[in-house]
C-alpha positions as CSV (number, residue, x, y, z in Angstrom):
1,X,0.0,0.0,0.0
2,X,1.2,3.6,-0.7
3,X,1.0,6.7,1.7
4,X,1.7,10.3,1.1
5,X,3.3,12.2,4.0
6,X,3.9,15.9,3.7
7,X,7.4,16.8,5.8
8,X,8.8,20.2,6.7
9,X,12.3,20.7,5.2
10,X,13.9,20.3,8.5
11,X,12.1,17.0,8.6
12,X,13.1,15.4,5.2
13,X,16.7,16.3,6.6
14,X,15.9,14.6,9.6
15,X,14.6,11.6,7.5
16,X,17.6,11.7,5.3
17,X,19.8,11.8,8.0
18,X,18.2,9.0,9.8
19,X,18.6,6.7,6.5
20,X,21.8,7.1,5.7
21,X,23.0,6.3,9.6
22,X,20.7,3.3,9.4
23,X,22.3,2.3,5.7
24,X,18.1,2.0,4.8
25,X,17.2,2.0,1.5
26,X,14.5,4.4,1.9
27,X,12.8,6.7,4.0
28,X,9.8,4.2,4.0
29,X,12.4,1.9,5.4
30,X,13.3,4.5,8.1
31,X,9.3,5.4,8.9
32,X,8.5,1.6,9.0
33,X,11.3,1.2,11.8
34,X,10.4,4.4,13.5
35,X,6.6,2.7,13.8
36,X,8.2,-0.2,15.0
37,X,10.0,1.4,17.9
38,X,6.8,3.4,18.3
39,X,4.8,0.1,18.7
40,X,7.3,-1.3,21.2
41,X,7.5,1.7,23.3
42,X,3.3,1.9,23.6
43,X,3.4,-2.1,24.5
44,X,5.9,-1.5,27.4
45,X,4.6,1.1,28.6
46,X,0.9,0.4,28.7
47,X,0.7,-3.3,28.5
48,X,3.5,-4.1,30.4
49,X,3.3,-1.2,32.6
50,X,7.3,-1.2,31.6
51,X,9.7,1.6,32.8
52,X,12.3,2.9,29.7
53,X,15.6,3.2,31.2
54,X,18.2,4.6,29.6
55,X,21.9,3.6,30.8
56,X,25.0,5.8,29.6
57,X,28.4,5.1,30.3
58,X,29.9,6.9,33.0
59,X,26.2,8.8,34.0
60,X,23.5,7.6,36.0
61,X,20.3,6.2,34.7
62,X,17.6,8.2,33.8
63,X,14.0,7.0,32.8
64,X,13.0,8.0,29.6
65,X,9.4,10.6,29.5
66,X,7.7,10.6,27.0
67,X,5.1,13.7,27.7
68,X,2.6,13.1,24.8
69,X,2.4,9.0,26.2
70,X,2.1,9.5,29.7
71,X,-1.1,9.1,30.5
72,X,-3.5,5.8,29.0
73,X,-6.2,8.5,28.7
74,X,-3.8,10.7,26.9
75,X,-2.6,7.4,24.6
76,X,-6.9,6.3,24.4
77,X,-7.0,9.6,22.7
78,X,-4.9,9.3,20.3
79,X,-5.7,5.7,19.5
80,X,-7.4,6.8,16.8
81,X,-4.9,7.1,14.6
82,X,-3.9,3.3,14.8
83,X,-7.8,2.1,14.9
C-alpha cells in the first residue's frame, strides 16, 4: 500500500539523516522502523506497565518521558490514529 506524507524541510533532513545512519534504503524503510520502535515503546509502557531506562556510560540512569504518552487516557485519545 502507498501513503503520502507531507514533511517540513527540516524533517526530510531529519529523514535523510536517519537513512543514511541506518544504511536503509528508503525513507519508508526508516518510517517503517520508527513505527516499530513506536509500537514497542506503547506495548511496554501500557501493556507491560514497563519503565524505559536509559543507561550511559559513566552517568547515571535516567528513565525516559515521553510527555505526549504518559497518561492511558492521553494514549486512548490518540488511539485513533492506529484504529
Amino acid at each position: 500500500m502507498r501513503v503520502q506524507f507531507e514533511f517540513s524541510d527540516t524533517a526530510i533532513k531529519e529523514l535523510d539523516t536517519l537513512k543514511e545512519k541506518l544504511n536503509a534504503k528508503s525513507r519508508g524503510e526508516v518510517i517503517n522502523h520508527a513505527l516499530g520502535v513506536l509500537k514497542w515503546l506503547v506495548n511496554e509502557k501500557f501493556e507491560k506497565e514497563s519503565k524505559i531506562i536509559v543507561e550511559r556510560k559513566n552517568a547515571p540512569s535516567k528513565e525516559v518521558v515521553f510527555p505526549q504518552l504518559e497518561t492511558k487516557e492521553e494514549w486512548r485519545k490518540q488511539q485513533i490514529l492506529y484504529s
